[in-house]
C-alpha positions in Angstrom: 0.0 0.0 0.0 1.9 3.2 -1.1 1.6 6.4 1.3 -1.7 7.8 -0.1 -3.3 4.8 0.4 -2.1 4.5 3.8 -3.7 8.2 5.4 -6.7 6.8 3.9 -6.9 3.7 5.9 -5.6 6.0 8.8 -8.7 8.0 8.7 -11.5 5.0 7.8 -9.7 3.4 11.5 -10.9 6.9 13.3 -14.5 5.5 13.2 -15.5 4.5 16.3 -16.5 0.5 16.4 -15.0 -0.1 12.9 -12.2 -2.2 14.5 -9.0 -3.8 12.6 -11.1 -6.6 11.9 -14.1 -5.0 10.0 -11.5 -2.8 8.6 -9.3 -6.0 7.6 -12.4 -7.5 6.1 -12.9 -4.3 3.8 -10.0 -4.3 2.4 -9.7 -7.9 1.5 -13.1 -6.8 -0.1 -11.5 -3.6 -2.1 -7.9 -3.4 -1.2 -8.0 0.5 -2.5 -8.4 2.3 0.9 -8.8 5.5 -1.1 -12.6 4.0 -2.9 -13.0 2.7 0.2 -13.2 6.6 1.9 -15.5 7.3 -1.1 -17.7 4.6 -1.4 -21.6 5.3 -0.1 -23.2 3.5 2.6 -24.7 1.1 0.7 -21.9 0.2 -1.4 -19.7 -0.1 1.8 -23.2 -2.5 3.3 -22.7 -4.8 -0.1 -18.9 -5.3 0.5 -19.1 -6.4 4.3 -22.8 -6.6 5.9 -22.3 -4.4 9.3 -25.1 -2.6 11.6 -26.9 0.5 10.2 -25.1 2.5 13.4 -21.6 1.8 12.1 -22.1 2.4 8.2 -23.9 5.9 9.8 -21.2 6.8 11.9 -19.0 6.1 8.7 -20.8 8.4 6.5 -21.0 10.8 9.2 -17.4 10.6 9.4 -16.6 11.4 6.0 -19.0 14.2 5.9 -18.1 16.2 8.6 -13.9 15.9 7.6 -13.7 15.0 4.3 -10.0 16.0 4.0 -9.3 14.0 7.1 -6.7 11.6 5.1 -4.9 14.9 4.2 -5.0 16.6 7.3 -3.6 13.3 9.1 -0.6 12.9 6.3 0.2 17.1 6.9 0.3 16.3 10.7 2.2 13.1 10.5 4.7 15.3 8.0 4.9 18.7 10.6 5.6 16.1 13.7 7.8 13.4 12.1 6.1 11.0 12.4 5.8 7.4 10.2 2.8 5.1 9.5 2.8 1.6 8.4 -0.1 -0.6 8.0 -0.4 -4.0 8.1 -0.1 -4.9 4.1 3.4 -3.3 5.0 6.5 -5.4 5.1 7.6 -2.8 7.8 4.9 -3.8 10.1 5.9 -6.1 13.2 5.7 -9.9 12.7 4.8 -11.0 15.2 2.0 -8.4 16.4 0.4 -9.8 13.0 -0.1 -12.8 14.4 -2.5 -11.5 17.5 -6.2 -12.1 17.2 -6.5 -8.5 16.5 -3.7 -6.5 15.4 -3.9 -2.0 14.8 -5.1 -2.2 11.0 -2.1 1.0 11.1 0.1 1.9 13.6 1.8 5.5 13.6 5.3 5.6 15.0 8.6 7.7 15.6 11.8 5.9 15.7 12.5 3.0 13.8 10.5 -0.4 14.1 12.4 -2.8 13.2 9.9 -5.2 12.4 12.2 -8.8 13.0 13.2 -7.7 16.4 13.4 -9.9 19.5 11.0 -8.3 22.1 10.1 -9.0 25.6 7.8 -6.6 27.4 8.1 -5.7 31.1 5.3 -4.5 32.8 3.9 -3.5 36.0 2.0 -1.1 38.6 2.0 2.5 38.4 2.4 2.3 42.6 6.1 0.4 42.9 7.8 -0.6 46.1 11.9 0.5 45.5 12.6 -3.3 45.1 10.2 -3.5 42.0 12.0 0.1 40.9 15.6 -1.9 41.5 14.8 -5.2 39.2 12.8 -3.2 37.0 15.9 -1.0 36.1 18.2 -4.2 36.5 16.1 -6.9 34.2 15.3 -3.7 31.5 19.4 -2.9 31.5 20.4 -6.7 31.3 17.8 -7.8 28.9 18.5 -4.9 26.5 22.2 -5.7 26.6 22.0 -8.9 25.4 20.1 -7.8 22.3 16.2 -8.0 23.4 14.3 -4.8 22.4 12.3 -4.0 25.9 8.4 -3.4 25.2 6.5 -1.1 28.0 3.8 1.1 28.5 5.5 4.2 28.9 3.6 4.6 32.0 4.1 6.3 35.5 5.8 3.4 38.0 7.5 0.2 36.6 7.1 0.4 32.9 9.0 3.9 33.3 11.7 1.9 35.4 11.9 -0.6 32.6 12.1 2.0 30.2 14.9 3.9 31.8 17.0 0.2 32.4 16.8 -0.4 28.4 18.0 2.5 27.2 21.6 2.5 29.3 22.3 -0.7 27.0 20.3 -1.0 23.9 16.5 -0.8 22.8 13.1 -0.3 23.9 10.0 0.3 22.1 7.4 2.5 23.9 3.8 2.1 23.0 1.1 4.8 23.8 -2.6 4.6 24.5 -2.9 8.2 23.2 -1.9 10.1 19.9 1.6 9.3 18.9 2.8 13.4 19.4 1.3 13.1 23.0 3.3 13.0 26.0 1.3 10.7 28.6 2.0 11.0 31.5 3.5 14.6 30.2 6.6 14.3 32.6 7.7 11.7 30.7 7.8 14.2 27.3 12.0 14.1 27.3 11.9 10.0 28.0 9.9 9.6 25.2 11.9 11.6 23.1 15.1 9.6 24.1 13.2 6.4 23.0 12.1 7.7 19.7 16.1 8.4 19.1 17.0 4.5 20.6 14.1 2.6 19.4 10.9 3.6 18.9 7.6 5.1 20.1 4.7 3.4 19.0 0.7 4.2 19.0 -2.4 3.5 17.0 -4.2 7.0 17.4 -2.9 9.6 15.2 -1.2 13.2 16.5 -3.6 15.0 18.8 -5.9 12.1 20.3 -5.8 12.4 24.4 -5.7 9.7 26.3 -8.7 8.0 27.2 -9.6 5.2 29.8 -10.9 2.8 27.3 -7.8 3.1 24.9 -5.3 1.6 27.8 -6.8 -2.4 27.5 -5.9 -1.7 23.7 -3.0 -0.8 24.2 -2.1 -3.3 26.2 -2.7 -6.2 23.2 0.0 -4.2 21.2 2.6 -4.3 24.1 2.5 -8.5 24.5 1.7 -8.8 20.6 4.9 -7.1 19.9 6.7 -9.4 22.3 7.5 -13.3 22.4 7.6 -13.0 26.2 5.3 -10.7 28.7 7.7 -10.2 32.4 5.3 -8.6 35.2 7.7 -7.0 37.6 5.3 -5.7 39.9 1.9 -6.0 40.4 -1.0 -5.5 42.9 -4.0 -7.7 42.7 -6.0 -5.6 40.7 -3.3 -4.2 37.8 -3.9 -3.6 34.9 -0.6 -5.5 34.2 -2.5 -8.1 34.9 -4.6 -7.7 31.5 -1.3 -7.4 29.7 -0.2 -10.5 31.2 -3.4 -12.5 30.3 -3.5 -11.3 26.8 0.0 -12.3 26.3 -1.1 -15.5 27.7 -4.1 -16.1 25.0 -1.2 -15.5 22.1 -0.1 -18.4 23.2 3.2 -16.1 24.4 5.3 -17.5 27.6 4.5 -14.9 30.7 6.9 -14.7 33.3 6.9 -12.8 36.6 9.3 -12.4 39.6 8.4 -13.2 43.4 8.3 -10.6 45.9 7.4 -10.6 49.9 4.3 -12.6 50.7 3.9 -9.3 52.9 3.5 -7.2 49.8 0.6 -6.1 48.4 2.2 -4.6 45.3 3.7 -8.5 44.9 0.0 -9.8 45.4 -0.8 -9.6 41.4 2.6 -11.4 40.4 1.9 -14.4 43.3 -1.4 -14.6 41.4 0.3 -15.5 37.8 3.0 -17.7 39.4 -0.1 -19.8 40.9 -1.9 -19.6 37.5 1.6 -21.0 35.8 3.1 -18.1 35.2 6.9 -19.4 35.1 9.0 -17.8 38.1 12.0 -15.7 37.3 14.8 -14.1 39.3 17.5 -13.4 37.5 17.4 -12.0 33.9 19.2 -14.9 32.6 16.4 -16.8 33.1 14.7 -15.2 30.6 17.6 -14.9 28.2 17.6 -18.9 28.1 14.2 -19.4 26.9 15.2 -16.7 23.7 18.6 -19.3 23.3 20.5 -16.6 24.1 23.6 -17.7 26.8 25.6 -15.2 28.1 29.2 -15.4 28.4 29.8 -15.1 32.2 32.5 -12.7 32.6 34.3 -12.1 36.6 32.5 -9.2 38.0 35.6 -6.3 38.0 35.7 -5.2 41.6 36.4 -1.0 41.3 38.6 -0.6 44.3 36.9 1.9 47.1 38.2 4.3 49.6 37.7 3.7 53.5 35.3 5.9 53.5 33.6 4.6 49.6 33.4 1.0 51.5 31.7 2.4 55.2 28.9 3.7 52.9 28.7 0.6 50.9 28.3 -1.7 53.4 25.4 -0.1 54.9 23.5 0.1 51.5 21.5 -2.8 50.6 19.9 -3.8 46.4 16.4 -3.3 47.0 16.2 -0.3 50.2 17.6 2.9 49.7 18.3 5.7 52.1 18.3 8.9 52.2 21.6 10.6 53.2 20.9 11.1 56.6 20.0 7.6 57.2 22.9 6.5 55.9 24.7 8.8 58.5 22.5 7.7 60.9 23.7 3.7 59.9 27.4 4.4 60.0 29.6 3.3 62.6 30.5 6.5 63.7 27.5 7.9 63.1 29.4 10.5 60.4 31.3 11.7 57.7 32.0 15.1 56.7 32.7 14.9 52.8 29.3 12.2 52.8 28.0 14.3 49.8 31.0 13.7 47.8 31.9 10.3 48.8 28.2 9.5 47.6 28.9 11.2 43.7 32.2 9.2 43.5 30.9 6.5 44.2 28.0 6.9 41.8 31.1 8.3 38.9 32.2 4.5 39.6 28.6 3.3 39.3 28.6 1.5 42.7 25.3 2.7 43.5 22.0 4.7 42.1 20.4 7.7 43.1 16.5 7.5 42.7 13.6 10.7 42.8 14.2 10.8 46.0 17.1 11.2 46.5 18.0 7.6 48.1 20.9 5.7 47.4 20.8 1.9 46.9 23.7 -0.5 45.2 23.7 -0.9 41.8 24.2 -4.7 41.8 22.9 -7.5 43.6 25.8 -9.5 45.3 
C-alpha cells in the first residue's frame, strides 16, 4: 500500500466501532483504501454486511472531515512522524499474528519489524525493590540484544524504560496520539526512546488519552513481544490484563516473586499460581530466547575507606536517604558524605533514585 493509500486507511480506522477486523475484512473486499473513503453506505453495506449505526457513523465521518486523510498525512509530516499498516513489510511480525492487530500503527523511531522483544510490565504504585529489578532486568535484557516493550507509564514500565535504554532498545507504546506526552513528565523520556528505538501508538497526533484506549494498548505491548515479564503488580493491575493477553497469544509470561507481605507483589503471586513461570535473574529469561551469556568475573572497582563504610550499609532493593545512611554508620558520620556518595555513583557503585535515596547498583 503506497503512502496515499495509507492516510486513507488512517482516517477509515478513526471510526469509532470499525475495528481492525471490520477494517481487515474491507480491504480484502476492495484493497483501495482510497474508494473505500469514497464509497456510499450502501456500497460499503454490499462489500461487508455491518449494523446501520456503524455504516452511519461512517458516513457521518466522512462528511463532517472530508479531507481527514490529508490533514492526518500534513500532521504526521509537521511532527515526524511514520505510519505503516499491516499490508506493510515494515509492520511487526509478530503483532500480525495477534487475534487483532492495529489495522495501522503510527510511529517515531525506527520499528524494526524482526526484532526480538520481551515486554516488562507492572504497577504505576512500585515498592523500590520493584523500581531496582525493573531498572536491572530492562538494562540486562537490552544488553544482550532483546528490544524491551513497555507502556510508557508512571511506576514500573517507566523503570523498565529507563533500564533499556543504558544498554540498547526499547520500544514505547502509547494509548494516546503518537505526538502526546502521557503522563507529560515523561515528554523528554519519550523523546530519548524515539532516538533509541521507537515510540509506538495507534491513534494519530492529537488524540488524548482516554480510559478505554489503555486495554488496547495493552494487546499491542504483549503482541509485539514473544515473552510478557510482570515485575510488579498488585492484585487488581492492569498488568495483569497485559499479562493474560499475552497469555491467549499463546506467548510465555513470566513474573518475579516478591514478599508474601506485599501487596504490590500480590498480582505477580497470582500468575506464578496460575503458571506463570517464576524468574529471578534476567538470565532466566535470556535462556528461553537461546540466548547464553558469556559469564565474565565481576571487576571489583577498588573503594576508599570511607567509599566502603557507605557501601556496606546500602542494601539492592532499600535505599536511604543521606541522613540515614549517617544515621547507619559506625561513627554515626562523615564530613565529605556528599561527595563520597557522587564518586561513588562516577564509579557506578550505587544509584540515586527521585528521591534522592541511594541503593547498590548490583545484587551480590
Amino acid at each position: 500500500m503506497d503512502a496515499k493509500q495509507d492516510f486513507y486507511l488512517a482516517a477509515l480506522s478513526t471510526c469509532p466501532g470499525l475495528g481492525s477486523r471490520r477494517l481487515g475484512a474491507l480491504l480484502e473486499s476492495q484493497p483501495d483504501a482510497e474508494a473505500l473513503w469514497h464509497m456510499s453506505a450502501q456500497e460499503m453495506y454490499h462489500l461487508v454486511k455491518m449494523p446501520s449505526g456503524l455504516l452511519e457513523a461512517l458516513t457521518s465521518l466522512r462528511q463532517a472531515n472530508p479531507d481527514l486523510p490529508k490533514r492526518l498525512a500534513d500532521a504526521c509530516q509537521r511532527r515526524q512522524v511514520h505510519l505503516c499498516t499491516l499490508q506493510d513489510e515494515s509492520y511487526p511480525y509478530l503483532l500480525k499474528e495477534i487475534f487483532s492487530p492495529p489495522a495501522v500503527l503510527y510511529y517515531r523511531g525506527a520499528l524494526m519489524p524482526k526484532a526480538r522483544r520481551v515486554a516488562m510490565v507492572g504497577s504505576r504504585r512500585f515498592s523500590p525493590y520493584g523500581e531496582a529489578l525493573a531498572l536491572e532486568f530492562g538494562e540486562q535484557l537490552a544488553a544482550a540484544g532483546l528490544t524491551v516493550v513497555s507502556g510508557a507509564a508512571r511506576g514500573i514500565d517507566t523503570r523498565s524504560h529507563r533500564g533499556a535504554l543504558k544498554t540498547g532498545r526499547t520500544v514505547a507504546v502509547l494509548g494516546c496520539g503518537i505526538d502526546v506526552a502521557y503522563p507529560p513528565e515523561n515528554r523528554r523520556l519519550l523523546a530519548e526512546i524515539a532516538e533509541q528505538g521507537a515510540v509506538i501508538s495507534e491513534y494519530g497526533p492529537g488524540v488524548q488519552p482516554l480510559p478505554a484506549f489503555f486495554p488496547a494498548r495493552n494487546r499491542i505491548i504483549s503482541g509485539l513481544s514473544a515473552g510478557t515479564l510482570v515485575v510488579e503488580a498488585a492484585a487488581r493491575s492492569g498488568s495483569l490484563i497485559t499479562a493474560e493477553m499475552a497469555l491467549n497469544e499463546g506467548r510465555e509470561v513470566y513474573a518475579l516473586p516478591g514478599s508474601v507481605f506485599s501487596k504490590t507483589s500480590e498480582g505477580c503471586h497470582h500468575l506464578i499460581q496460575q503458571g506463570a513461570k517464576l524468574v529471578t535473574k534476567p538470565g532466566e529469561i535470556l535462556t528461553d530466547f537461546g540466548i547464553v551469556q558469556e559469564m565474565l568475573p565481576k571487576k571489583r572497582l577498588k573503594m576508599t575507606p570511607e567509599e566502603r563504610k557507605v557501601y556496606q550499609v546500602l542494601s539492592f532493593e532499600h535505599p536511604l536517604s543521606a541522613d540515614e545512611i549517617l544515621l547507619s554508620l559506625p561513627d554515626g558520620e562523615m564530613p565529605n558524605l556528599s561527595f563520597t556518595l557522587l564518586q561513588m555513583e562516577l564509579k557506578g557503585l550505587i544509584l540515586e533514585n527521585e528521591l534522592h535515596a541511594y541503593r547498590r547498583a548490583e545484587r551480590e
